[in-house]
N, C-alpha and C positions, 0 to 999 in steps of 0.2 A: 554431489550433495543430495541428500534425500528428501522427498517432498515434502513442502508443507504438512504438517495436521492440523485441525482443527483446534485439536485440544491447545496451541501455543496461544489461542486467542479465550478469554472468558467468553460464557456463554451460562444461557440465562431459559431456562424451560418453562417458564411462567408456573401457573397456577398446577396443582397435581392433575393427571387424568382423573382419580374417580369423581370428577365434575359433569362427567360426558353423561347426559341422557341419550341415552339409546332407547329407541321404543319398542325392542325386540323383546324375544322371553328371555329369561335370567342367562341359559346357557351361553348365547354369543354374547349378550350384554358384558358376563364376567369376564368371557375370555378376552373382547376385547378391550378392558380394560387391563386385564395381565399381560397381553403383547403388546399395546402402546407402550406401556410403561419398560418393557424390556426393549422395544425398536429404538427408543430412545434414547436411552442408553449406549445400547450397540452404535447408531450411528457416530457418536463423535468416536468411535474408534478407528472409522475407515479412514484410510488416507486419502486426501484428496489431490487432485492431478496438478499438474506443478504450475501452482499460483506464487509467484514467489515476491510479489514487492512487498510482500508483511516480511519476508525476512530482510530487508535493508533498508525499511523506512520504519523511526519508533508509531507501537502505537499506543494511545491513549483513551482510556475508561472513564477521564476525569469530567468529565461533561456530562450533565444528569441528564438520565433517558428522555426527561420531563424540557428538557433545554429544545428551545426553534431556532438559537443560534448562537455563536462563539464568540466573543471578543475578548482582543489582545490588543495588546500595544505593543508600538515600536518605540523603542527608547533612541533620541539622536543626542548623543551630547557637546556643547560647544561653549567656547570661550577656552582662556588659557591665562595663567600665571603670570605678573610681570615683573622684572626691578623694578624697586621704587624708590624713594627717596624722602627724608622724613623733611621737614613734615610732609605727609601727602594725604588727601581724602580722596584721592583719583583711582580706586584698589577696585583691579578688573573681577568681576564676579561672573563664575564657572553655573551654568545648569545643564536641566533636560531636557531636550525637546520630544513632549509624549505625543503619536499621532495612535488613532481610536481604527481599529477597524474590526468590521464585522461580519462573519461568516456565515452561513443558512445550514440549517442542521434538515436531512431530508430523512424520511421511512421510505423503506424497501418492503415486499411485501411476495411472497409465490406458497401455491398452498399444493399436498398432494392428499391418496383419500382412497380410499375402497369402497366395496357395493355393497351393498348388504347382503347383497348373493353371495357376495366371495368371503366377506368376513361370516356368514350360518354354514358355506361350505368347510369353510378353514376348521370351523370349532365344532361340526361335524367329523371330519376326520381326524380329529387332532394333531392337524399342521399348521406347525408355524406361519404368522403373516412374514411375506418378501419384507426387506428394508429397503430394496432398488428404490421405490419410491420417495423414502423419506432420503435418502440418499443422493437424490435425482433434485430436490427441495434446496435441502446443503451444497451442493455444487453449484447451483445455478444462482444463488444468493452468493455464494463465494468469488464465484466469475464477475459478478456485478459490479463488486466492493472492488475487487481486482480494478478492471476498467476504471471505474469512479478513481480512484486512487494515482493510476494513473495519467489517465486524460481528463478527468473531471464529469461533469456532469450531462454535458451538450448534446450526447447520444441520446440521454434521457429528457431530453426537453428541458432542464434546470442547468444553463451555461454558467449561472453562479456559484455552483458546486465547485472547488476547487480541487484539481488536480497536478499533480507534478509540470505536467508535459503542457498545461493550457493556461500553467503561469508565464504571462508576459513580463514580469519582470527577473524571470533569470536572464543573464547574460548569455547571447549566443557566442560561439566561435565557430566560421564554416570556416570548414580542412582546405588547405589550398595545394594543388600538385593533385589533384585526384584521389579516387576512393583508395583504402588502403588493401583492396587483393592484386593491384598492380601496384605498389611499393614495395621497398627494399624494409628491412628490418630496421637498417637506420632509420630510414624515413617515419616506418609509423613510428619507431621510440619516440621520433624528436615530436610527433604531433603529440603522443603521450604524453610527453615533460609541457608543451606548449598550455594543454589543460589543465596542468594544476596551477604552473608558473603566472598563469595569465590571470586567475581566481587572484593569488597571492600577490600578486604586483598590482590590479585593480582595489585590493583593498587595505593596500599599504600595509599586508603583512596580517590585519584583524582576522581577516578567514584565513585558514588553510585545511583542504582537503583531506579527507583519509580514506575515501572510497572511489573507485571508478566502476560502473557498470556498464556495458557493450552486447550488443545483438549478442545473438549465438554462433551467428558465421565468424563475427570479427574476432569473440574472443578466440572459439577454434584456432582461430587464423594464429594469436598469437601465440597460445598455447603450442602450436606445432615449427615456428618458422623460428629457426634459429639463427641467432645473432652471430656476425661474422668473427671469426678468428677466437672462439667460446664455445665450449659443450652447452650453453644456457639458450633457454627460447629467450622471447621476446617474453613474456611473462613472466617469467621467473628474474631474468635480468633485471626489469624496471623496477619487481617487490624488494631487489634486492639493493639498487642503487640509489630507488627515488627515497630520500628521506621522509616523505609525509603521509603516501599511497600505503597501507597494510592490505588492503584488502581489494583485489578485481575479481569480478563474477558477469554473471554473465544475465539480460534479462530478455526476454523472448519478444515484449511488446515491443524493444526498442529497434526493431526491423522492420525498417519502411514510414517512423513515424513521424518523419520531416512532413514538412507543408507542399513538398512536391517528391514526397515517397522517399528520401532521405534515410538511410540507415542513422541513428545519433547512438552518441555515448553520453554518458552523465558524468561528473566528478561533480563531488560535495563533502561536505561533514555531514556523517552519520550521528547526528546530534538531537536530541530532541528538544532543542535551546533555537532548533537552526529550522527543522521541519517534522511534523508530526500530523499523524490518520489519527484523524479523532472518530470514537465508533460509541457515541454515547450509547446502544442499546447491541450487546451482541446479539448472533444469532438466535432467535427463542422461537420453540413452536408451542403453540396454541393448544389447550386441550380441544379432544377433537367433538366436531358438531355433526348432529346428523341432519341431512340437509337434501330433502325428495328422497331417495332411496339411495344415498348415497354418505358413509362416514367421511367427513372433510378435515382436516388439520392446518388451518392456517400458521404459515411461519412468516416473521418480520425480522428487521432489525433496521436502526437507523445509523447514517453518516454523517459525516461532515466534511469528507475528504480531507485531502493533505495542504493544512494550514503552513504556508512558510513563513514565517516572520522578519527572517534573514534569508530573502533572494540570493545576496549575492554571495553567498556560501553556495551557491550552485553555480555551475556552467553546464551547456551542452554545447556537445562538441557533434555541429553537423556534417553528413556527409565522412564520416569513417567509412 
């Protein structure tokens, strides 16, 4: 699979550069503002290094940049239908049970920037300014969002930030028989089937799965180890046998991210009914400020991490 880009996600450049006061003479003035406005450009074109939980978790724009936090409800519904018999005023009544909960919406912030030296040099020889920088901006805001998404907040001091992997209320399942590079093919299939089956019988059938994701050793693992008395691996058999599972892939963060260094897997619905990265404010950089002898470009963007609504449309499966 090929890396994320940028461009899969909106993005938001604020206000135009010719805002920037420079207090040079006219010639770097101009030119810096005809290379910001083309650096900026150029960057959402690069590809960035394989951040990949935006490709299997929805994300969502619907949250105004303006918003400090989410709320949603969980809908429980209860009661049920009865025979009755006439006359009867005893007629059982079906509702909702709505519960309220509410997320914290955080700003991210890293800024890059040149000298004044280097931008009177640059429009001096008439060379282009590097993009390394603004480049080195977007990765590093991207890597963040990455983490936040999936572990939440806690690294950054804000443990209310919600992430996949620092929701307590998904279901755990720890793998029994040992890791799976000392099993047989059978064995991990059946811990395989164990993950969705176990979603699906815990919720009387409401959830069912359609995505499984696994470190990189394990999926390797499966991808290569073939299933007895069958030309098929271990991955290809299961997409082909399990009725719910379309999709396995593979995610990097999930190597070592048990509570005592644990490789896990995920199985869920890829639903954005079920769980969703809300990103009220994409990536946006700042027109640039001159700041002591130095042009500055601050860039932000704000989170919310990954809201689940429906836990138990999740399992992890520790210890693969």
């Amino acid at each position: 699979m090929t890396n994320r880009k940028l461009r899969h996600r909106r993005h938001d450049n604020g206000p135009t550069i010719p805002n920037v006061q420079v207090r040079t003479d006219a010639g770097p003035s101009a030119f810096l503002t005809t290379e910001l406005e083309f650096m900026l450009a150029e960057v959402y074109r690069e590809d960035l290094p394989a951040l990949r939980i935006f490709d299997f978790v929805p994300v969502s724009t619907e949250v105004p940049a303006g918003a400090e936090t989410i709320t949603y409800r969980q809908l429980t519904p209860f009661g049920a239908a009865h025979i009755i018999r006439q006359p009867s005023q005893d007629i059982p009544r079906v509702d909702i049970f709505s519960t309220k909960f509410t997320s914290p919406v955080y700003e991210a912030a890293d800024a890059y920037g040149f000298t004044l030296s280097e931008l009177e040099s640059a429009a001096h020889a008439g060379m282009p300014l590097e993009t390394e920088r603004a480049n080195l901006a977007r990765e590093a805001m991207a890597r963040l969002m990455s983490d936040v998404a999936i572990n939440g907040g806690a690294a950054q001091g804000v443990p209310n930030l919600p992430g996949i992997l620092s929701n307590g209320n998904i279901p755990v399942d720890v793998i029994g028989g040992g890791v799976w590079a000392g099993k047989t093919a059978a064995q991990v299939l059946s811990d395989m089937t164990d993950g969705v089956t176990n979603t699906i019988n815990a919720t009387n059938g409401i959830e069912v799965p359609d995505t499984m994701l696994l470190p990189i050793v394990q999926y390797e693992q499966i991808a290569n180890l073939q299933v007895a008395n069958t030309n098929e691996t271990v991955l290809t058999f299961f997409l082909r046998t399990n009725p719910h599972i379309n999709r396995i892939d593979w995610l990097r963060e999930l190597g070592g991210s048990g509570p005592l260094g644990q490789d896990q897997g995920l199985v869920y619905k890829n639903d954005p009914s079920k769980l969703k990265y809300h990103m009220p404010l994409p990536f946006q950089q700042r027109p640039a400020q001159e700041k002591n002898l130095d042009i500055v470009i601050n860039c932000r963007e704000k989170t919310g991490g990954v809201v689940i609504p429906k836990p138990l449309s999740l399992r992890i499966m520790r210890g693969v």
